[in-house]
C-alpha positions in Angstrom: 7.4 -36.2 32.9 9.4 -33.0 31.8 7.6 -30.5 30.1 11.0 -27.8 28.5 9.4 -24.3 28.6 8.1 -23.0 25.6 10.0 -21.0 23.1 6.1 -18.7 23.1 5.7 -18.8 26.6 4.2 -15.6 27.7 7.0 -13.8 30.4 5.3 -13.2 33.9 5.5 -9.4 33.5 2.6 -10.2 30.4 0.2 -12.8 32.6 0.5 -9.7 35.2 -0.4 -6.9 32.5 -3.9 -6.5 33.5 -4.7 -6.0 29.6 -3.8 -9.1 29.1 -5.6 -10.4 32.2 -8.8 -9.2 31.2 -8.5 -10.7 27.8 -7.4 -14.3 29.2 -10.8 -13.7 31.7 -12.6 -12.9 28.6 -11.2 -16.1 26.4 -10.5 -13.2 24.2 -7.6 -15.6 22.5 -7.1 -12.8 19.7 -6.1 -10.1 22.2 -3.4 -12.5 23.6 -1.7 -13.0 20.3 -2.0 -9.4 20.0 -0.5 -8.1 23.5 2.0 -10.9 23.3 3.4 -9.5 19.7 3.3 -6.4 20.6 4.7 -5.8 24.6 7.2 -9.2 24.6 7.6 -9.0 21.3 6.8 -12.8 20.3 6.4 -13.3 16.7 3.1 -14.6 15.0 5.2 -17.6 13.4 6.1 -18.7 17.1 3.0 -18.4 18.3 1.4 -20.2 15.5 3.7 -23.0 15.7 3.8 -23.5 20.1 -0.4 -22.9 19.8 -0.8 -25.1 16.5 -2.6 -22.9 14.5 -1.4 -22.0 11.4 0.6 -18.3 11.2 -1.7 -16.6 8.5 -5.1 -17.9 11.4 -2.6 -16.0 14.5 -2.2 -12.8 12.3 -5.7 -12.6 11.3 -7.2 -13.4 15.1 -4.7 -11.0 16.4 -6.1 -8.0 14.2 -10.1 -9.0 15.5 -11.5 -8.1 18.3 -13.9 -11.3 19.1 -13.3 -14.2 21.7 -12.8 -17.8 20.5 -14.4 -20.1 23.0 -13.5 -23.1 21.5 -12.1 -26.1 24.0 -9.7 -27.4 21.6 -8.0 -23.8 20.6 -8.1 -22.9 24.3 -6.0 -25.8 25.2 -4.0 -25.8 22.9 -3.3 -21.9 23.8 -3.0 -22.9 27.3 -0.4 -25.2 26.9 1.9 -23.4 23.9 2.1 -20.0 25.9 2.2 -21.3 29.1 -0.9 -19.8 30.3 -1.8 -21.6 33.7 -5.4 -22.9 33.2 -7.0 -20.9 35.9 -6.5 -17.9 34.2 -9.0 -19.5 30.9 -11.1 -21.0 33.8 -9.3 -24.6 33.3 -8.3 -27.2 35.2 -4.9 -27.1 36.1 -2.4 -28.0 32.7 -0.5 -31.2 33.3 3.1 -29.0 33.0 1.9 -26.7 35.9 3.8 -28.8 38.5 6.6 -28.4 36.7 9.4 -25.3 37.6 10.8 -25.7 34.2 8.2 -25.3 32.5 6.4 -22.5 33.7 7.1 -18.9 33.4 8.9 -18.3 35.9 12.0 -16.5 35.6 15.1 -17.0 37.7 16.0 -14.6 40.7 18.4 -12.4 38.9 17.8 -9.2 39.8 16.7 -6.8 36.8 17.2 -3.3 38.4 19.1 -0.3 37.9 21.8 -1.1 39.3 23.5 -2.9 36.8 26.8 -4.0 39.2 24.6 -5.9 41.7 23.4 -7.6 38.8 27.0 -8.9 37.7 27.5 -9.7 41.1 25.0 -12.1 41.4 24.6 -13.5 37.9 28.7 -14.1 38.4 27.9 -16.1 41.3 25.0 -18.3 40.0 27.1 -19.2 36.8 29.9 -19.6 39.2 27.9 -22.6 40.5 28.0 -24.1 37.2 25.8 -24.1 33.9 22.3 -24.9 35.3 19.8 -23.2 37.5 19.7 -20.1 37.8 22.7 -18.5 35.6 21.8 -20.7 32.9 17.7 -19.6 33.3 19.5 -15.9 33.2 21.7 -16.2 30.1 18.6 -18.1 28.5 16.3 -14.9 28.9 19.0 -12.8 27.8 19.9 -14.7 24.6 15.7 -14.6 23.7 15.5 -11.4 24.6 18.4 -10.1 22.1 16.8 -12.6 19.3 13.5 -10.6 19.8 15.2 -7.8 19.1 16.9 -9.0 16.5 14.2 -10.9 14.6 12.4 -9.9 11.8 9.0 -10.0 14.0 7.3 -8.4 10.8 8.0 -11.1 8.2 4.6 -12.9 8.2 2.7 -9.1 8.7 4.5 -8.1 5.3 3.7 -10.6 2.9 -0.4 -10.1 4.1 0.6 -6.0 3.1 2.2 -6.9 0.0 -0.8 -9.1 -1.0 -2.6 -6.2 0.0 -0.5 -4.0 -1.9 -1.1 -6.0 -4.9 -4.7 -6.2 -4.7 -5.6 -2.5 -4.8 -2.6 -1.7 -7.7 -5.2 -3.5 -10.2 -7.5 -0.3 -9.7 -11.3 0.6 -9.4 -12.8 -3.0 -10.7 -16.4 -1.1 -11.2 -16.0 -0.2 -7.7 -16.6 3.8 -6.9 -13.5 5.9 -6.1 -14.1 6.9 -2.6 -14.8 3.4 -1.7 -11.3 1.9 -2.9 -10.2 5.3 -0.7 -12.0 4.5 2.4 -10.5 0.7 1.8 -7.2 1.9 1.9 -7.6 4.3 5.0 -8.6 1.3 7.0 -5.7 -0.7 5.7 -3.1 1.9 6.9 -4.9 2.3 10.8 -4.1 -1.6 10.4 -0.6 -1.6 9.6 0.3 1.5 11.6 1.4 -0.5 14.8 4.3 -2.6 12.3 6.4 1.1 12.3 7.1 0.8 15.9 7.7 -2.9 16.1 11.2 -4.2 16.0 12.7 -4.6 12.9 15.4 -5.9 10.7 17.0 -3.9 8.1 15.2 -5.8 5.1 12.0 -5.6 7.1 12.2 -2.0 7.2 12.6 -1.2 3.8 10.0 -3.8 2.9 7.4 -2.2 5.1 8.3 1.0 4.0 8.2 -0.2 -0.1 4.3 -1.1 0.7 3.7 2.0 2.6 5.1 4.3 -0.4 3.2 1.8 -2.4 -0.5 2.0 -0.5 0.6 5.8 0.1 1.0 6.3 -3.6 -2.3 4.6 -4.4 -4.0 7.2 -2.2 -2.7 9.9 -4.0 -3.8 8.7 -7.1 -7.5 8.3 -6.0 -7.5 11.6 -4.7 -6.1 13.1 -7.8 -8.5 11.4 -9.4 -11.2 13.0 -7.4 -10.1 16.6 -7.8 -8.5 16.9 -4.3 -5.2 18.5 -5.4 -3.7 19.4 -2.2 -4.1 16.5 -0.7 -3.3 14.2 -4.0 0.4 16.0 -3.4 0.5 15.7 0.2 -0.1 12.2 0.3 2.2 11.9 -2.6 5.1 13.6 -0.2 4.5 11.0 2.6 4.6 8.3 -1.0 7.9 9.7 -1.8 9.4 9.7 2.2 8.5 6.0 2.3 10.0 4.9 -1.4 13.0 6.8 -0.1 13.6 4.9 2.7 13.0 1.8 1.1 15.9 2.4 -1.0 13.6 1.7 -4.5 14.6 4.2 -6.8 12.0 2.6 -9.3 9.5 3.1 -6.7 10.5 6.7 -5.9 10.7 7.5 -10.2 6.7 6.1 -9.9 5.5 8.1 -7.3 7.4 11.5 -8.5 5.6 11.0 -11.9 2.3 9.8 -10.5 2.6 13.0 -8.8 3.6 14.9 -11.8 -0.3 13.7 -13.1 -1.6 16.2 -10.4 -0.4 19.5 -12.0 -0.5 18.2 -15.7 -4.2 18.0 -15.1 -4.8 20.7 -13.5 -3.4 23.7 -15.4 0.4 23.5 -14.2 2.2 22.1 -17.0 5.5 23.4 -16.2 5.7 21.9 -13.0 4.0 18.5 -14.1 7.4 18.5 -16.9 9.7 19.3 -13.8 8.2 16.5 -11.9 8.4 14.0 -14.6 12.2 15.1 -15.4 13.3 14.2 -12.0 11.3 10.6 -12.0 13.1 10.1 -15.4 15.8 10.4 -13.9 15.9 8.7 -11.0 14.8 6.1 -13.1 18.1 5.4 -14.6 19.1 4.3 -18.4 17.2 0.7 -17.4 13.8 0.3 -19.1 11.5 0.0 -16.2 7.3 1.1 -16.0 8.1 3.8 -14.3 10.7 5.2 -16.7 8.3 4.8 -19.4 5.3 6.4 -17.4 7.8 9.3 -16.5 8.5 10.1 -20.2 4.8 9.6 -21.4 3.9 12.1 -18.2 6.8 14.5 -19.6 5.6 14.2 -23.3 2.0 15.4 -22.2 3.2 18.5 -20.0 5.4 19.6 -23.0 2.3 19.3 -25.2 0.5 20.9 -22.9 3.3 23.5 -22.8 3.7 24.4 -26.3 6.5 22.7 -27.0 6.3 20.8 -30.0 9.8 19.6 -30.2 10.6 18.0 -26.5 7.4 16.7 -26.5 7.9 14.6 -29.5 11.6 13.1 -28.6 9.4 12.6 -25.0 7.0 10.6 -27.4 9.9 9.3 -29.0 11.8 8.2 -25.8 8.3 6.0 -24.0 8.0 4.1 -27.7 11.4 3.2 -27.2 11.5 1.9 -23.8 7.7 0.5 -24.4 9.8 -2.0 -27.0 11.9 -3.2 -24.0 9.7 -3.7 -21.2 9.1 -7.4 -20.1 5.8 -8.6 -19.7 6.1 -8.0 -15.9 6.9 -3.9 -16.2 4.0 -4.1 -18.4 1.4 -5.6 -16.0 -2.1 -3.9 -16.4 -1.7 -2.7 -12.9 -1.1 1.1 -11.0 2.7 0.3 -11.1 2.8 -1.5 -14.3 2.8 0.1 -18.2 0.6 -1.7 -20.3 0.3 -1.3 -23.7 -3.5 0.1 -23.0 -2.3 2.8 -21.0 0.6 3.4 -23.1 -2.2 4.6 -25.8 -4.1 6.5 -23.3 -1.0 8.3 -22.2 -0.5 8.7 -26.3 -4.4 9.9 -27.1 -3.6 12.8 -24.6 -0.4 13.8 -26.1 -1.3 13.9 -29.9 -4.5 15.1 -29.1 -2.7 18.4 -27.8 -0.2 18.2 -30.5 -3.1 18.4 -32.9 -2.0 15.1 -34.6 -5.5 14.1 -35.0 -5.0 11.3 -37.5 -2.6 9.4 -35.2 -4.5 10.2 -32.1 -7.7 8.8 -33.5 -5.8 5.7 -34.3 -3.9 5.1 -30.8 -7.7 5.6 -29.0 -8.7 3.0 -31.2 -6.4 0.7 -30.2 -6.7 1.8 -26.1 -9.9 0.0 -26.2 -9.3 -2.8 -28.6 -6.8 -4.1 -25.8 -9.4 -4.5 -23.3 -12.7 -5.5 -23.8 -13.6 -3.8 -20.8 -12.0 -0.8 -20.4 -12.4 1.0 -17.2 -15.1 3.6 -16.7 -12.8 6.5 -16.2 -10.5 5.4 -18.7 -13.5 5.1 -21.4 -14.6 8.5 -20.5 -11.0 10.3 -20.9 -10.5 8.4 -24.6 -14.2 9.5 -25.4 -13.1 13.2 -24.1 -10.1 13.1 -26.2 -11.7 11.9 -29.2 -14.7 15.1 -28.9 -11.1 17.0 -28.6 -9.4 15.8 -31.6 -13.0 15.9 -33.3 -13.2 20.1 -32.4 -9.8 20.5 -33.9 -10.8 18.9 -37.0 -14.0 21.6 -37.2 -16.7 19.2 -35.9 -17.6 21.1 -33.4 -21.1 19.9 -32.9 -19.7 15.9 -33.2 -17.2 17.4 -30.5 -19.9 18.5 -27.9 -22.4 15.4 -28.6 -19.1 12.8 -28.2 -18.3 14.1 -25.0 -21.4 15.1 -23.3 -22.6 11.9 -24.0 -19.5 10.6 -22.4 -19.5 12.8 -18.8 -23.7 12.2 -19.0 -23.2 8.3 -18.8 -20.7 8.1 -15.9 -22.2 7.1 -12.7 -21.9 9.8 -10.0 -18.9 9.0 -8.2 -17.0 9.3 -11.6 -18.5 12.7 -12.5 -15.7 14.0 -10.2 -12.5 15.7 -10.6 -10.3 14.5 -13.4 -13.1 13.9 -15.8 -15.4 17.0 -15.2 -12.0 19.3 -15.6 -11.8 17.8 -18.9 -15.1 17.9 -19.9 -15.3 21.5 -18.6 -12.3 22.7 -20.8 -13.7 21.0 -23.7 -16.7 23.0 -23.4 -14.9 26.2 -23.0 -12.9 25.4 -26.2 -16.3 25.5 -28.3 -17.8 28.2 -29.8 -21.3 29.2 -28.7 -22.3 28.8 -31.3 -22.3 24.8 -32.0 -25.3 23.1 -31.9 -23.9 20.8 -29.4 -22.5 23.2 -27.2 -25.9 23.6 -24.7 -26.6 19.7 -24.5 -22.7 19.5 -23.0 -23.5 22.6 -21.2 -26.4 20.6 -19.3 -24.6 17.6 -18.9 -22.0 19.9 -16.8 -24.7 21.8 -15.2 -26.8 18.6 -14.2 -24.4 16.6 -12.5 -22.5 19.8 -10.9 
């Protein structure tokens, strides 16, 4: 019986590695799909399909480190890439016997010295299309399609699920454990940078990497950690470049600009969010929208009454025009929510208290269950809007009760820098002023 070689079968130079030896010695069928996608450059898919198992099964087997001992899987592995049984302690495959089906490749020699090499592959095709010169051109032609394939495909739809996932934020789940989450996520995907590419595979892994990059930043900004919030928002920024997203690229400039609006810089939060307005275009997009929003805050934060309002003026505008997916209650998205949280922050320090009170009203009538940190900031913003209005003791009750019923992990950062300037703002005075003086001072 003929048994064609395998489109998977693992080149000689790979059964010889003695990585991949010990991992065939070891049954370790995971490290195989691993060594074989990475040094000979044979895609998941094709493994999947010469091995029958299913692609997403390969993927996930190649990332673990355990052996699968199973007789069935074994076989099956044996047989797809070519593997002579021996090297799993088998008996010998039924295709062993057979020249063309094994991995052996044909005498041509693959030196440096590239004229001997014409010589003799002239000859053997001189001979005719079979044999040798055909075995030749048939390792050639693979060879260009590995280089040519978009090896990546099935890796990149995992990270865009990935992606996906962490965009719809904390769930309940502490800051630094979303952070350490996405740390592990990037060690994973590291090795895809150096794999070959297409063009459209790039820019794809480079869109999740600005995308997870971006998310970092965020977390970090959220926990106080400026320098490294903008650092990681640089190495956002390179990625959404080189993807070739200018939506992207607009979100992570004013994400970024959220870094020196909240801590003291409002000058260069407005210079931030100009540029991601701008690179945004005249389209209505989320990130367009969270660019102006960003920009109406700094101005507000500024001083500057006037371009803060037509800033205010410009995100109700494009919030009219966003479809439902720009609108998504995700990281990327612009929801109506956090269109009003964006708004609380922007009247509040525009001392428009009656319109302020209103839009923190409606943040949390969208959602019946707000996130922590987002509860905290509209509670914050309310005691601020309550201080301006003379309450003063109202103000410092509101938001120490606020900051006091965060857990821990929350009491970080964004929120305590709030709280903190709320609590300078207050005269000594106020009644309230020592119980938010304690919350500050007990969960320092």
């Amino acid at each position: 019986m003929d048994y064609p070689l395998s489109p998977a079968a693992l080149p000689a130079f790979l059964l010889a590695d003695p990585r991949v030896a010990d991992a065939l010695a070891q049954r370790d069928v995971g490290t195989v799909f691993a060594l074989a996608h990475e040094l000979a450059g044979i895609s998941f898919n094709k493994l999947a399909e010469a091995c029958g198992i299913r692609a997403e099964r390969v993927s996930k087997m190649a990332r673990g480190t355990g052996a699968h001992t199973s007789l069935p899987v074994l076989e099956r592995v044996c047989d797809g890439l070519r593997i002579p049984g021996a090297h799993f302690g088998l008996a010998e495959r039924p295709w062993e016997n057979n020249p063309s089906s094994t991995n052996a490749r044909p005498e041509i020699p693959h030196g440096d010295d590239p004229m001997k090499r014409r010589e003799v592959l002239r000859g053997a095709l001189a001979a005719g299309l079979a044999g040798a010169g055909l075995a030749a051109l048939t390792d050639t032609r693979h060879t260009l399609d590995a280089a040519l394939a978009d090896h990546t495909t099935a890796d990149l739809g995992y990270w865009e699920g990935t992606a996906e996932r962490f965009g719809y934020g904390y769930h309940g789940q502490a800051p630094t454990a979303v952070l350490a989450d996405l740390v592990v996520d990037f060690a994973e995907m590291k090795p895809l940078f150096s794999a070959p590419q297409t063009v459209t595979s790039r820019a794809r892994l480079c869109h999740v990497a600005g995308q997870m990059a971006g998310m970092t930043a965020i977390i970090l900004h959220d926990l106080g950690d400026r320098r490294e919030a903008h650092a990681w928002f640089h190495t956002a920024g390179r990625a959404a470049e080189e993807s070739g997203d200018n939506h992207l690229n607009s979100w992570v400039l004013a994400r970024e600009a959220m870094v020196p609006l909240n801590f003291g810089a409002p000058q260069g939060a407005a210079d931030l969010a100009e540029r991601a307005r701008h690179l945004a275009g005249d389209q209505p997009s989320s990130s367009a929208a969270l660019a102006s929003a960003v920009g109406a805050r700094a101005y507000a934060l500024q001083g500057n009454r006037q371009a803060a309002l037509a800033a205010l003026d410009d995100v109700e505008h494009l919030m009219d025009r966003l479809d439902p997916g720009q609108q998504a209650d995700t990281w990327f998205g612009y929801p109506e929510q956090k269109h009003h949280v964006h708004l609380s922050q922007a009247l509040t320090l525009l001392g428009e208290t009656d319109r302020a009170y209103a839009t923190q009203a409606r943040a949390l009538e969208l959602s019946r269950s707000p996130s922590l940190m987002t509860r905290a900031l509209i509670a914050i913003d309310r005691a601020t809007c309550l201080l301006h209005d003379g309450h003063a003791d109202e103000a410092a009750r509101t938001a120490a009760q606020a900051y006091g019923e965060l857990p821990a992990a929350y009491r970080t950062g964004l929120t305590r820098t709030r709280t903190a300037a709320l609590y300078r703002a207050l005269p000594q005075q106020a009644p309230g002023a020592e119980d938010l003086r304690e919350a500050l001072a007990l969960h320092a």
